[in-house]
Each structure stands twice: as C-alpha cells, then as structure tokens.
C-alpha positions in Angstrom: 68.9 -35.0 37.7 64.9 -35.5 37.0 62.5 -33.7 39.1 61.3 -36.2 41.9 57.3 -36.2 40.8 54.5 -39.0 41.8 54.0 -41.1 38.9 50.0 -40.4 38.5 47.0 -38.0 39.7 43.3 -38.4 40.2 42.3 -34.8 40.4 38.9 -34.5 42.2 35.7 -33.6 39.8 32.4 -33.1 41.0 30.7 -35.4 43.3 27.9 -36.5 41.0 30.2 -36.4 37.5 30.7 -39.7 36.3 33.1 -38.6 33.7 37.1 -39.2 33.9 39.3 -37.3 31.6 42.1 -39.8 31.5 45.2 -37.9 30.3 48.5 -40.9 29.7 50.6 -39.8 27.2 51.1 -36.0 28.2 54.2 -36.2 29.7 57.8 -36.2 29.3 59.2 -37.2 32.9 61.6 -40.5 33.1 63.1 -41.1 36.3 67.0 -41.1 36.2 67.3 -45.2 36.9 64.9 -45.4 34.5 66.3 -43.2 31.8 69.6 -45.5 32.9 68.1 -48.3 30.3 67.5 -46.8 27.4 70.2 -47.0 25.0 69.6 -43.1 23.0 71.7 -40.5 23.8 70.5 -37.0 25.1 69.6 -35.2 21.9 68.3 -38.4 20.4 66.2 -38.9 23.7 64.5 -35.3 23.7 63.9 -36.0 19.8 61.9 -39.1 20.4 59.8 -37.8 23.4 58.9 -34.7 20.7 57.6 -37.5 18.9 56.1 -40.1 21.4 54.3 -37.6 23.3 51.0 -36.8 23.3 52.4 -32.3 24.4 49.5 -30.6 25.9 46.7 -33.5 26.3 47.1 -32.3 30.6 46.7 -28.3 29.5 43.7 -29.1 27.5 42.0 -31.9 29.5 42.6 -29.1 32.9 40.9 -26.1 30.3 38.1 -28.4 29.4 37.2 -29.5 33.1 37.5 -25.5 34.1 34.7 -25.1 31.2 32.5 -28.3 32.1 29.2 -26.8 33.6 30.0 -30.4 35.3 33.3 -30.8 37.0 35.0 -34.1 35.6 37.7 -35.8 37.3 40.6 -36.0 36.0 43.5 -39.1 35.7 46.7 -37.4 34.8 49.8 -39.5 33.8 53.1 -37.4 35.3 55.5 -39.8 33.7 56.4 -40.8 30.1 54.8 -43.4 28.2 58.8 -44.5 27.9 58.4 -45.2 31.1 55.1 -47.9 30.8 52.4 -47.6 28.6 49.7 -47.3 31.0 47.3 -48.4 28.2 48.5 -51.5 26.6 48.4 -55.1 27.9 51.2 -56.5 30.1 51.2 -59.7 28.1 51.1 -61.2 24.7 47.4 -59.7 23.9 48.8 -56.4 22.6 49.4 -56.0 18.6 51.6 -53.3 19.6 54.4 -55.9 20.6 55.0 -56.2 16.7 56.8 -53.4 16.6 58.3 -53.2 19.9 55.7 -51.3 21.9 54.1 -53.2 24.5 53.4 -52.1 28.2 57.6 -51.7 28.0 58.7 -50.1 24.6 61.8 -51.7 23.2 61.8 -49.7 19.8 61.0 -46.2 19.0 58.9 -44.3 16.9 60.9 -44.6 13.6 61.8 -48.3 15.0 65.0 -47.8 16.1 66.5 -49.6 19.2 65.9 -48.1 22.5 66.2 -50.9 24.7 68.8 -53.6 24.6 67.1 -56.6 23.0 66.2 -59.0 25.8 65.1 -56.0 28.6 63.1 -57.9 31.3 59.8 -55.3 31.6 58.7 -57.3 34.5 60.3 -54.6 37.1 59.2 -51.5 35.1 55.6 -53.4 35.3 55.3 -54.1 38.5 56.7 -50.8 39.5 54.9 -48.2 37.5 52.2 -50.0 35.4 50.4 -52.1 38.2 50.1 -49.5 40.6 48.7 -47.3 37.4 46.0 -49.8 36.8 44.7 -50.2 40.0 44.8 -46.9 40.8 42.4 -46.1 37.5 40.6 -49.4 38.5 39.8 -47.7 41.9 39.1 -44.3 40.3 36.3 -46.1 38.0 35.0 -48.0 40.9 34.8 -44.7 43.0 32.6 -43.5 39.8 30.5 -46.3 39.8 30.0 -46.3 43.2 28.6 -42.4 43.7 26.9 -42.3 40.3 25.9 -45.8 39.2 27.8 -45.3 36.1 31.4 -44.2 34.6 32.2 -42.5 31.3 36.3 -42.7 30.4 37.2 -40.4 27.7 40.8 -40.9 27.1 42.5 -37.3 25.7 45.1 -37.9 23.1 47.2 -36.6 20.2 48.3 -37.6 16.4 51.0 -36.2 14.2 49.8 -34.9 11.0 52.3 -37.3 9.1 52.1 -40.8 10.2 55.0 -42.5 12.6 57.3 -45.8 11.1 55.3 -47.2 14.0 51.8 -46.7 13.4 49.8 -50.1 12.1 46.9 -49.1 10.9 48.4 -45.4 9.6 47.4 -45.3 6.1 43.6 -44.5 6.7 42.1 -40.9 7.2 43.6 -38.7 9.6 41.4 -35.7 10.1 41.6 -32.7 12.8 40.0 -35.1 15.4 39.6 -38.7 15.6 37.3 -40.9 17.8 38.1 -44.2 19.2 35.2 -46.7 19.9 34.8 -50.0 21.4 31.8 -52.6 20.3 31.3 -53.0 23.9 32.2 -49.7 25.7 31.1 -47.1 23.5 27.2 -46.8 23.1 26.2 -45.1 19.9 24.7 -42.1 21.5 28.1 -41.1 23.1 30.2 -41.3 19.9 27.7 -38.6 18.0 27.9 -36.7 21.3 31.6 -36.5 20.4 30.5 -35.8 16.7 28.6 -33.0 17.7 31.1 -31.2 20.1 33.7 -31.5 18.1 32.0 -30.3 14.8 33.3 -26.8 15.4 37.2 -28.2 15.2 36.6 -29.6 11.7 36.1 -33.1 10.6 35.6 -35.4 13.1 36.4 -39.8 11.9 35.9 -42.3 13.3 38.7 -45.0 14.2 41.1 -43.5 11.8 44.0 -43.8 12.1 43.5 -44.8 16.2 40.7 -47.2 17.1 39.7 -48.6 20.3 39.4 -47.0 24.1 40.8 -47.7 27.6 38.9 -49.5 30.0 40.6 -51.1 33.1 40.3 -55.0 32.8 38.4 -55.2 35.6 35.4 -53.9 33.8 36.5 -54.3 30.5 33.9 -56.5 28.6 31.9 -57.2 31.3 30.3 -53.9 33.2 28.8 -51.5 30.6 28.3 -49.1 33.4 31.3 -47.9 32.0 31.4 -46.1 28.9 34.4 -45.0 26.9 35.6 -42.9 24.2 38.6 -41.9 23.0 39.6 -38.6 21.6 42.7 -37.9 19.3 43.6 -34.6 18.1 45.8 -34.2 15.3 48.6 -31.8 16.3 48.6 -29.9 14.1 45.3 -28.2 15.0 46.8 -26.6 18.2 50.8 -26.9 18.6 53.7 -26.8 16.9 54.9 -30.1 15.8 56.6 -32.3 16.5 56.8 -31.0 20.1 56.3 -27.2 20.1 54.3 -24.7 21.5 50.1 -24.3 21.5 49.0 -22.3 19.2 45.8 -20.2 19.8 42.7 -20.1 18.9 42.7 -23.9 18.0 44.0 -25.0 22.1 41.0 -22.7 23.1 38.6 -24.2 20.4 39.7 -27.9 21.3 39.1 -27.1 24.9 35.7 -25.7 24.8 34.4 -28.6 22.4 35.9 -31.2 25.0 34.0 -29.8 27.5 30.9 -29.7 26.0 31.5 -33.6 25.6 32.0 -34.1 29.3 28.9 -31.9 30.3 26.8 -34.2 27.3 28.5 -37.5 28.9 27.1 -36.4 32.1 23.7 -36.4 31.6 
C-alpha cells in the first residue's frame, strides 16, 4: 500500500523573503488508484521513477534555505511527476506532448508505453494538477503581496547521459544548467546564478533545459515575478540513475543555492 501523504507543501520562509524554492520533481510517491493505470510492472516501475525523478532536489532545496542568511519559502511536490506534471500545460500548448509527456505522461523516459493509449488525463488534472497550480498561484500572490515582488527559482536535476525523451538533448550539458525566460528572468538574476554557482563548475545557459515556471496567472504579464531555473546534472552529487548523495558535491550545491536565494533577495 502507498503511504497516505498530501500531494504538496508551502513550507513557511521568512516574512520579508520573496524567494520560492519550488521543488516538483523530487519525489517518487504514486497513490495506489493511481499507480492502478499505469501499465509497467513493479521492477519496470521503480526503474522508470530512477530515471524520471529529479532524487534529492527536496534535501538540497531544505539545506540551501537552512544556509539562506534569508529564509526562503519553500513549494515541495510530495507526489511523482507520474502522477501530473505540475509544470507543463494542461492543453495543447506543451511541446512535451510530442513525445507523450504532457501534464498526464503517456510514454516514459525511453518512450515506451506507460498508459494505455486513449487515457482521459482530465480526472488526474482536475484532481492533482489544478489544485497544485492554484496552490503555487496563491503562494506567489502571498509573495507579492508582503514584499511587492516574487522570485521562483525552480530546483531541478539532469542525467549525465541524455533520456530517448529529451528534445533539445544534444546541446551542452554541464555540472549546472540555468533556465531563463525573455520575460521572467531579468539579466541581473541569471549572472547572480552564474556567480553562485561558479564554485560547482561550469554553469550554461539553456542547455540542455530552457525555460522556467511561472503560474499563468502572472505568466507574461506581472514582472514582479522573477524566475529562474536551476538544473543540476546528477552526477555532481548522487549516484545515478537513482542512488545515493554523494558528499562534498550535495554540500557544495547547497551552499551555492543559497547564496542565490540570499542575492535574489535583495
């Protein structure tokens, strides 16, 4: 049976800290009726969440906001992106649909079936992915509304070797990787993340992951709220494909992350 766990947390940050360490892909929860449609087997299951899951974003995002000289808040994901991806587009928008990984995946990471062809999403949308985005929605609103502004930096992962999946994997893919947005991202935050992360190694730019996650709401529209997304190849601090940390890059990572949040602050 799967451990009974609410689907999300907004973990209180400082009053006047306009940062939110969005965390979505860090876990590998899926609720038994969920687990119910998807056509892998056991082993074949646990292989593809090694994969699919972005291990130890939560562990470094909670290390990073114990560092912060500025608390941030924190938006945690406690269920699998198999469940919902929390960060693409219920509708026909998303690229990702190409290969079968919209707001409901239907393929897997290698592109093999792992819903029946024909799977409605609609009930796993309005279920988990709604209440997910309005819950963020609120949690940038609550930002705005105490500070006059909102920084999301999502916290991701990469594989060394790029996934079947992956559109746009043939670029660079070095230790860390930040994702901008024309509209989101202002210049002076993506060389903040430069400059923390400088002591991790290389730090690219939209390679191989572009783009950040702004609730549609505000997205295009409010550039109160800044964004920035931060993917960490895996290799830098785990085991792959879904191992342990290993020490001192977790640590490293960490401290450069919150030395982003404290630099998004002011």
């Amino acid at each position: 049976m799967s451990r009974p766990l609410p689907p999300f947390d907004l973990l209180p940050g400082a009053d006047d800290s306009p940062v939110i360490l969005h965390v979505p892909h860090s876990a590998r929860e899926i609720p038994d009726g969920v687990r119910a449609g998807i056509v892998l087997d056991d082993a074949a299951l646990e292989r593809e969440l090694d994969h699919i899951t972005d291990a130890h974003t939560a562990e470094l995002a909670e290390a990073a906001a114990g560092l912060a000289g500025v608390t941030p808040w924190r938006f945690v994901n406690r269920l699998s992106r198999l469940v919902v991806d929390p960060e693409r587009f219920p509708d026909e928008r998303e690229e990702m649909l190409a290969v079968g990984m919209g707001a409901v995946y239907t393929r897997t990471t290698h592109r093999a079936e792992l819903r029946p062809a024909g799977t409605d999403p609609e009930p796993l949308v309005e279920r988990y992915f709604r209440p997910y985005a309005e819950a963020m929605t609120r949690a940038v609103a609550g930002r705005l509304a105490a500070t006059g502004r909102a920084v999301v930096i999502d916290v991701h992962s990469y594989p060394t070797e790029a996934l079947p999946y992956e559109l746009h994997g043939a670029g660079p893919r070095p230790p860390v990787c930040v994702g901008t947005d024309a509209f989101h991202t202002p210049p002076e935050l993506a060389e903040l993340a430069r400059k923390a992360f400088a002591r991790c190694g290389e730090t690219g730019l939209d390679s191989p992951f572009s783009g950040t996650y702004v609730p549609l709401d505000f997205y295009g529209t409010d550039q109160r709220v800044g964004a920035l997304m931060v993917e960490i190849r895996r290799d830098t601090y785990m085991t792959e494909p879904g191992g342990p940390t290993v020490e001192p890059g977790l640590s490293r990572l960490a401290a450069a992350l919150a030395t982003l949040v404290d630099g998004a602050s002011r």
